[in-house]
C-alpha positions in Angstrom: 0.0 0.0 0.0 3.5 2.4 0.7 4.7 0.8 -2.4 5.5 3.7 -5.0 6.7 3.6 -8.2 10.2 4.4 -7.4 10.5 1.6 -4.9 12.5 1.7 -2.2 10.3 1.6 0.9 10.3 5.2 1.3 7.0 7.4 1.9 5.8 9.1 -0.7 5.7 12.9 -0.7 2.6 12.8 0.2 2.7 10.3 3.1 5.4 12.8 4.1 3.3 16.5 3.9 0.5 15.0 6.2 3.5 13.7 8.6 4.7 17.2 8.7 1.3 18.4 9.1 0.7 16.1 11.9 3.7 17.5 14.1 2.9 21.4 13.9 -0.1 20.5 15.3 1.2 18.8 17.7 3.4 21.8 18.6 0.2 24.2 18.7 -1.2 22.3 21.7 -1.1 24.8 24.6 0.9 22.0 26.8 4.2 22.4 24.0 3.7 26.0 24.1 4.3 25.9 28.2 7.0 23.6 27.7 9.1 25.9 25.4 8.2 29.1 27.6 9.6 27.2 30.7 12.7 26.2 28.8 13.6 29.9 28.0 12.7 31.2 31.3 15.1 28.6 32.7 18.0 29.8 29.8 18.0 33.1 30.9 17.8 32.3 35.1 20.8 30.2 34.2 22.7 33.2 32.1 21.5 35.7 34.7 23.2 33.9 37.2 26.3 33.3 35.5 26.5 37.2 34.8 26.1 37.9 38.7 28.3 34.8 39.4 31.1 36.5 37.2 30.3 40.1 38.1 30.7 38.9 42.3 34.5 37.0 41.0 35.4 40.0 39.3 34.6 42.3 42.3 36.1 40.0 44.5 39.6 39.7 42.5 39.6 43.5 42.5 38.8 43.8 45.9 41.3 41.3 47.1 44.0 42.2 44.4 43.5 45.6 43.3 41.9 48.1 45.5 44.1 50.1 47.1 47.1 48.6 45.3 49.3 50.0 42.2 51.2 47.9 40.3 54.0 48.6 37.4 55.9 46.1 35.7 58.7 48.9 34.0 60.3 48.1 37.3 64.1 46.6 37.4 66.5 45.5 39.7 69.4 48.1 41.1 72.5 48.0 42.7 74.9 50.7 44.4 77.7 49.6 42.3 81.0 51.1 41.8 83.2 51.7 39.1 86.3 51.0 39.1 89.2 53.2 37.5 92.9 54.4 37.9 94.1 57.3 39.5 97.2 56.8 37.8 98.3 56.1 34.3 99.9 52.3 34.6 100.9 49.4 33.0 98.5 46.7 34.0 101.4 44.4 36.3 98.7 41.7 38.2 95.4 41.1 37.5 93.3 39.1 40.9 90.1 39.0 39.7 87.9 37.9 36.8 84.2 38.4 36.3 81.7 36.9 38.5 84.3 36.9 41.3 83.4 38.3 44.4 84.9 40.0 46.7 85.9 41.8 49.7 85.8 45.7 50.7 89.8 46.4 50.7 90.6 43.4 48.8 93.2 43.9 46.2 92.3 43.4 42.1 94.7 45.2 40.0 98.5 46.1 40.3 99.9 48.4 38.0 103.9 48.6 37.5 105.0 50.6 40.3 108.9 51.3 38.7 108.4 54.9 38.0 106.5 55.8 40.9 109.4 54.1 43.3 112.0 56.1 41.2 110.0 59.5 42.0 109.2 58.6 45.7 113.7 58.3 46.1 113.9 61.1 44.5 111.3 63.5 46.4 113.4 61.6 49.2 116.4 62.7 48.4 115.8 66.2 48.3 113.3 66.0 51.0 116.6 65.1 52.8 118.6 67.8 51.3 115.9 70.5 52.3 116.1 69.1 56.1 119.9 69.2 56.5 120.1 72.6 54.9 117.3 73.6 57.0 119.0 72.4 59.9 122.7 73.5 59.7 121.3 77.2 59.2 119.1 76.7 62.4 122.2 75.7 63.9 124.3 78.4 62.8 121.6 80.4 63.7 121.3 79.3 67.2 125.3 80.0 67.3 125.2 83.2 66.0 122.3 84.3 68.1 124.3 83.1 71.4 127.1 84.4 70.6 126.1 87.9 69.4 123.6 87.9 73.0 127.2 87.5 74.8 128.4 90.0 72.8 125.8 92.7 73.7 125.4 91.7 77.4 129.2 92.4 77.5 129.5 95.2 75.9 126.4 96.5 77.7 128.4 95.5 81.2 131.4 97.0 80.0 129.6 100.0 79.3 128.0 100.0 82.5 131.4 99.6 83.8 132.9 102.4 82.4 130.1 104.7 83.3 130.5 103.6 86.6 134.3 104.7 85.9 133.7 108.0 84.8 130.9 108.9 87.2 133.9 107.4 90.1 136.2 109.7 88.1 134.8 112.5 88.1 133.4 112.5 92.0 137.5 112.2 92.7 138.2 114.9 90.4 135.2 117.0 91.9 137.5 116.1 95.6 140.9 116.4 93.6 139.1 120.5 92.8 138.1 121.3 95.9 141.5 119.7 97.7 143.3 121.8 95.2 141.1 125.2 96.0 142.0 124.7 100.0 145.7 124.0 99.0 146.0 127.1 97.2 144.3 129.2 99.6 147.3 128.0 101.9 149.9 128.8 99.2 148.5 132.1 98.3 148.0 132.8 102.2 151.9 131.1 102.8 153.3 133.2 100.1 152.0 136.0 101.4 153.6 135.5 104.7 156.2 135.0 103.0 157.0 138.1 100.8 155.6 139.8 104.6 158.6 138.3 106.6 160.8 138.6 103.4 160.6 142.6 103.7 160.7 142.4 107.4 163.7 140.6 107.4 165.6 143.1 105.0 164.2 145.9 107.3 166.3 143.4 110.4 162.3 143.2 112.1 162.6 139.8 112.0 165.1 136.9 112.5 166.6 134.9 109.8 164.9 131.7 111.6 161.4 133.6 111.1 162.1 133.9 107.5 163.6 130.4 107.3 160.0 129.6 108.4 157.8 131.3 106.2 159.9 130.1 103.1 159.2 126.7 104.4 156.1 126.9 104.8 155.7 128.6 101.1 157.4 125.5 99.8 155.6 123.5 101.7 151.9 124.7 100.4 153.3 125.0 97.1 154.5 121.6 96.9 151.1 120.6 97.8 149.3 122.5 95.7 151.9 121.2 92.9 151.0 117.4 93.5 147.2 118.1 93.5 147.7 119.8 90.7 149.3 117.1 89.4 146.6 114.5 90.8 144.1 116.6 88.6 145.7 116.3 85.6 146.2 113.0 86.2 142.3 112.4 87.0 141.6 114.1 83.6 144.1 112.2 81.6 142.1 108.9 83.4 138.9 110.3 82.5 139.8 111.4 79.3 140.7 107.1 79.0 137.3 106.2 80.4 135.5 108.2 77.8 137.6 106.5 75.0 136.6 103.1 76.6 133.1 104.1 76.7 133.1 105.8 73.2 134.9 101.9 72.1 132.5 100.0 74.5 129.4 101.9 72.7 131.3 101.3 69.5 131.3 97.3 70.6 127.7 97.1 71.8 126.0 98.7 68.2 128.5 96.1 66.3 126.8 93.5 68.8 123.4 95.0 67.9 124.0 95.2 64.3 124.3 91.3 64.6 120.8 91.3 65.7 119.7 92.4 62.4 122.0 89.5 60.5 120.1 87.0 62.5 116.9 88.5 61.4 118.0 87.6 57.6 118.8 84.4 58.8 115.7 83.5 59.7 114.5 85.0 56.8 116.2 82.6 54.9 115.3 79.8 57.3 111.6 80.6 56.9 112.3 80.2 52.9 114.5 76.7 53.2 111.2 75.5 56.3 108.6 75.9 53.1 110.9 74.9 50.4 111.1 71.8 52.9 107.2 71.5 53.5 106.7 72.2 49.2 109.6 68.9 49.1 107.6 67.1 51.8 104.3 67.4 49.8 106.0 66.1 47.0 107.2 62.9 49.0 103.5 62.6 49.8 102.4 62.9 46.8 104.6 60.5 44.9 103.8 58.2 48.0 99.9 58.2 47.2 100.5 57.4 43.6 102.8 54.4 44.6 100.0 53.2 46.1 97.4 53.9 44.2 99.4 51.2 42.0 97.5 48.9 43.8 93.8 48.8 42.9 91.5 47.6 45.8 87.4 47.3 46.0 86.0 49.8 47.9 82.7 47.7 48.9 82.0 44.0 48.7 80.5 42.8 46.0 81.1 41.1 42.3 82.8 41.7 39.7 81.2 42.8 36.7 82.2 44.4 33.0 86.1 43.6 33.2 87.5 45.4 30.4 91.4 44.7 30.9 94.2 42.0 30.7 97.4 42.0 31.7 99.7 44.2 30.2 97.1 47.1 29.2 97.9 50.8 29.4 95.4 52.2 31.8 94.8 56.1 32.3 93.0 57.6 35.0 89.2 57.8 35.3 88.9 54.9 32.3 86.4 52.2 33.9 88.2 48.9 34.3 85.5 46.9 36.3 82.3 47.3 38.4 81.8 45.9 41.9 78.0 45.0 42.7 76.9 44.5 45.8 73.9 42.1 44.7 73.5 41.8 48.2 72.3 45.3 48.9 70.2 45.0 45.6 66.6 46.6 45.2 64.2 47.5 43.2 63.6 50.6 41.5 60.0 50.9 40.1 59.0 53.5 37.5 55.0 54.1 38.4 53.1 56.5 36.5 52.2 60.3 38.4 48.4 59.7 38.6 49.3 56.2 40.3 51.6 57.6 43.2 48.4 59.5 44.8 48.7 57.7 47.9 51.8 55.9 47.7 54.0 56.7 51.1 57.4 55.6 52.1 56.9 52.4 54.3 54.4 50.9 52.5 54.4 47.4 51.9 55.3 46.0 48.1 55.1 42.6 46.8 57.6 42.1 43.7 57.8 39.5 40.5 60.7 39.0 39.3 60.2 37.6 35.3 63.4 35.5 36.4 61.5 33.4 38.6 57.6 33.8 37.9 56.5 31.5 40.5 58.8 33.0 44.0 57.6 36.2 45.2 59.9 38.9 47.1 58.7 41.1 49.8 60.1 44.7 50.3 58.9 48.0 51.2 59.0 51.9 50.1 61.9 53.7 51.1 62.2 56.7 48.5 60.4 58.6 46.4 62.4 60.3 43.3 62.3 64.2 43.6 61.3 64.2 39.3 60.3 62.1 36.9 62.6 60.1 34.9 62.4 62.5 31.6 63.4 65.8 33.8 66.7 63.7 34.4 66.8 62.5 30.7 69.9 63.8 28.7 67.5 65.7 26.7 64.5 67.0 28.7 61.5 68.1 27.3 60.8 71.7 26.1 57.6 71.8 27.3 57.2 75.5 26.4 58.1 75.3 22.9 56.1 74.0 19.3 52.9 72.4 20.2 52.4 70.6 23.4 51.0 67.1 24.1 50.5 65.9 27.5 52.0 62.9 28.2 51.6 61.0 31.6 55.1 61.3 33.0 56.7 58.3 35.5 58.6 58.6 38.6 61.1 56.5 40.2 60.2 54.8 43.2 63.2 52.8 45.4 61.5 49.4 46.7 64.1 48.0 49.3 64.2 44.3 50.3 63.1 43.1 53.4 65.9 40.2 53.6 68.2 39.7 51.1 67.5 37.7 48.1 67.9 33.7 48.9 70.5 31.6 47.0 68.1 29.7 45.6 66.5 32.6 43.6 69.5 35.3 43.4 68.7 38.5 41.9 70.8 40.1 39.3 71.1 43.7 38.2 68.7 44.9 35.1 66.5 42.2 35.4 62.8 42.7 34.9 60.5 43.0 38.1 56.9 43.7 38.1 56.2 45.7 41.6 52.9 45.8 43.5 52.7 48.4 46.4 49.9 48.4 48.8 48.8 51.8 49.7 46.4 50.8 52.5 48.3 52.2 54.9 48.9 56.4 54.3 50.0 57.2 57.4 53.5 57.7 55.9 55.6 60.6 55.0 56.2 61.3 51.0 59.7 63.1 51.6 62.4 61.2 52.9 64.1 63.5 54.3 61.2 64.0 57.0 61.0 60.1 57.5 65.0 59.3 58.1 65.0 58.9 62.0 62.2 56.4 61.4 64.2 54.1 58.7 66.3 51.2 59.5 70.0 52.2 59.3 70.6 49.7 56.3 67.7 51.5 54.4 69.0 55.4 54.5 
């Protein structure tokens, strides 16, 4: 009866219109109808709640993860490292260290040839030596001439106190000497008076010859004495007349002795010359003393050696970097965080840091400075901000992010590499400027 002419045992087109037929209206039935409007109510519960289910996961990760957190990842590890360079041109003599090495403040890694600098440390030496004898066999002559020319004034000034004391002795006897010589003529003049008396009385026979014999006795007598003071006088004068040429030589002796004074004066003139001739000699000895050691390169902090750029044998010249010494212990992080995310950042706060190194270890550190300008106001060509047309550009500012402990061995950090720095600004009860926060940071931290 389903037979067609085709065969096949396949409905007809027919058979297949009323099938059709018969399931539309089977779908028109009003309990399909309630079916289908259940099914879509329950699609769009189920998408509803998904929505709120993702909308609560996403406000939960930012609530948990980024509120009240800013995060950079142009952050990258730093070091305090120091170059290291001649002070003096050399010829590379030793080398001690190689990169990667690491080592000790004061420990030595570069000797240069120290020939030349011995040869000029013997020779500031020597004349160093020269300058002191010559310096001291004019102190000593001047000690000698200085003695001897005091003796020579204090003698000469005692001799001429002696000889005033001569004269002024002098001259008191001469003053008696006058006097004596005034009373002994008034007895000649008074005996030769008497005399020429009884001289005429004794022609006249008034008076004996015994009486005359007498008076010219006693005229002899008084001029006798009046003759040898006389004669004391002149020699009193003829003494005193000697003490003032013994004073006149004595004066004479003591401005020669005086004069000396002034000789001495040049002496030490010159002695103050050969002192700082000396000194300038001495200065030299030092300084050819520092440069024979600065022969000898040592690091100035501990650390490792990085960026060797010499062998043995190289001709080095002062200020031309040889090496670098970083102290990868006392590494951090320096973070460069745009301006409009630093709003609340203070020093102190807590900050979690990635290093791409190690993508599943985490580092803990905090904020210890704030830069005092961005990163393009230090630039080797700053922007000119005032000039040609302007276009604002979010500027970034470095922030120092200092380890809480040092990096483990396991996961050792290296400087330049890549960090990604989270800081928690919960907590912004901090100070923004250093300066007014140092008595509050660690010691290792300032």
């Amino acid at each position: 009866m389903h037979d067609t002419e085709g065969g096949g045992g396949f409905p007809s087109a027919k058979e297949n219109s009323e099938y059709i037929m018969t399931e539309n209206e089977r779908d028109d039935r009003p309990e399909s109808k309630l079916s289908k409007r259940l099914g879509r109510k329950k699609f769009v519960g189920l998408g509803l709640l998904a929505v709120i289910l993702l909308v609560a996961a996403g406000a939960s990760y930012w609530w948990f993860f980024k509120y009240n957190r800013v995060s950079t990842d142009d952050a990258y590890c730093r070091a305090d490292s120091a170059q290291i360079s001649s002070r003096v041109p050399g010829t590379v003599q030793r080398l001690l260290v190689d990169d990667d090495y690491f080592v000790q403040a004061g420990q030595t890694l570069i000797k240069l040839d120290p020939a030349v600098y011995k040869t000029s440390v013997r020779k500031a030496q020597s004349r160093l030596a020269q300058a002191e004898a010559d310096v001291g066999a004019l102190d000593a002559s001047i000690s000698q001439t200085d003695f001897q020319t005091t003796a020579q004034i204090e003698k000469a000034e005692a001799a001429l106190k002696a000889a005033n004391d001569k004269r002024l002795a002098s001259k008191h006897q001469l003053s008696e000497l006058e006097s004596k010589r005034a009373g002994a003529l008034a007895e000649f003049t008074l005996a030769e008076k008497e005399f020429k008396r009884i001289k005429q009385l004794f022609h006249s026979a008034a008076v004996s010859a015994e009486r005359l014999d007498e008076a010219r006795a006693k005229f002899k007598q008084t001029q006798a004495a009046l003759n040898a003071v006389a004669a004391q006088i002149s020699s009193q004068n003829a003494a005193l007349e000697g003490i003032e040429q013994e004073i006149k030589e004595t004066q004479a002796q003591l401005k020669s002795a005086r004069a000396a004074l002034f000789k001495i004066d040049n002496l030490r003139h010159q002695l103050a010359s050969l002192k700082a001739q000396r000194d300038g000699y001495k200065a030299d000895l030092d300084e050819a003393e520092l440069n024979l050691s600065y022969c000898t390169i040592a690091a100035p902090i501990a650390g490792f050696i990085a960026q060797k750029s010499i062998q043995v044998g190289d001709r080095v010249q002062p200020g031309l970097a040889l090496m670098a010494v970083v102290p990868l212990q006392k590494i951090y992080a320096e973070a460069n965080f745009k301006e409009t995310d630093l709003t609340h950042v203070r020093l102190g706060q807590p900050a979690v840091i990635e290093a791409d190194i190690y993508p599943d270890y985490i580092y803990h550190g905090k904020v210890v400075g704030i830069r005092a300008g961005t990163g393009a106001a230090f630039s080797l060509l700053p922007p000119e901000n005032a000039t040609g047309n302007w276009i604002k550009i979010v500027q970034r500012v470095p922030v120092k992010i200092a380890f809480d402990a040092p990096p483990p061995p396991r996961y050792p950090l290296r400087v330049g590499l890549s960090l990604t720095v989270t800081i928690n600004t919960s907590d912004r009860s901090g100070k923004l400027l250093r300066s007014e926060a140092v008595s509050a940071m660690p010691s290792s931290q300032r």
